[in-house]
C-alpha positions in Angstrom: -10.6 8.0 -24.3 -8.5 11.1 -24.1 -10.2 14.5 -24.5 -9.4 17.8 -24.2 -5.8 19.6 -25.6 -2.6 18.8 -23.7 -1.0 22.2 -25.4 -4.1 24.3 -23.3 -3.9 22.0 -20.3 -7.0 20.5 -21.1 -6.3 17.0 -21.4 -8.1 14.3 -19.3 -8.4 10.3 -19.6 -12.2 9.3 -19.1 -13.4 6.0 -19.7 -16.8 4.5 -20.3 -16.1 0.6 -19.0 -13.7 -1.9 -18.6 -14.1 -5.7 -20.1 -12.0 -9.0 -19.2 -12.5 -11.9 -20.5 -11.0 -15.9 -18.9 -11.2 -18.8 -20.6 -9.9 -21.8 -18.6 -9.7 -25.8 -19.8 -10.4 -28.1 -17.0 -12.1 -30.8 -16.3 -13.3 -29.9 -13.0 -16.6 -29.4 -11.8 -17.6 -25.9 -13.2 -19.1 -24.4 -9.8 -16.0 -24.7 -8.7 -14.2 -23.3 -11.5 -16.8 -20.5 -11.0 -16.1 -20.1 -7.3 -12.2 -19.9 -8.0 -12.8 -17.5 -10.5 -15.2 -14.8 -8.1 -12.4 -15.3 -5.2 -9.6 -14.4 -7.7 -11.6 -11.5 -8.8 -12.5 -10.2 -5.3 -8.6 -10.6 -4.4 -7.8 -8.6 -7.5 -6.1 -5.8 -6.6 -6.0 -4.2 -10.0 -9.7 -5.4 -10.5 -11.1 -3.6 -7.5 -9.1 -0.7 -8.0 -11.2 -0.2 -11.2 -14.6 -1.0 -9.4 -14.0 1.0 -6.2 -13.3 4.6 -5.5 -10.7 5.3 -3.6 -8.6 8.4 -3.3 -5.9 8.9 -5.7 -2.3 10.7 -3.6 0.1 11.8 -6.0 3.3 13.3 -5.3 6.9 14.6 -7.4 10.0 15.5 -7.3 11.6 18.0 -10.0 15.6 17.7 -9.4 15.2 15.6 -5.6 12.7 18.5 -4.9 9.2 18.3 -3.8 6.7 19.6 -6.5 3.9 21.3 -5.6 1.0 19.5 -7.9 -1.8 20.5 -5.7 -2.6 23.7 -7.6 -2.0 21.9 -10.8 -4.5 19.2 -10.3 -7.3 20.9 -8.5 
């Protein structure tokens, strides 16, 4: 969800949650269907970077210049 004004410099992205859903055809034995699945999603990059906070570095360049965001963002 957006919220805020981007004309004031309001604007932020917030969101509430974040669903996936898998569905997989096999014939296999479903624990191990379900144990592939919990190692794929602990290897998940993109996964875990929606479950874990982590720090967030952003930098810019305006013109091959470095842009100062700090003041911008804080």
């Amino acid at each position: 969800m957006i919220v805020g004004s981007v004309l004031r410099g309001t604007v932020q992205g917030t969101w509430n949650s974040v669903s996936t859903s898998l569905n997989v055809e096999s014939d296999e034995n479903p624990a191990r269907i379900a144990a592939l699945i919990r190692n794929a999603k602990r290897g998940c990059i993109a996964e875990n970077l929606v479950v874990q906070e982590v720090p967030l570095h952003s930098k810019a360049a305006l013109n091959g210049s470095p842009l100062d965001l700090e003041d911008i963002l804080t």
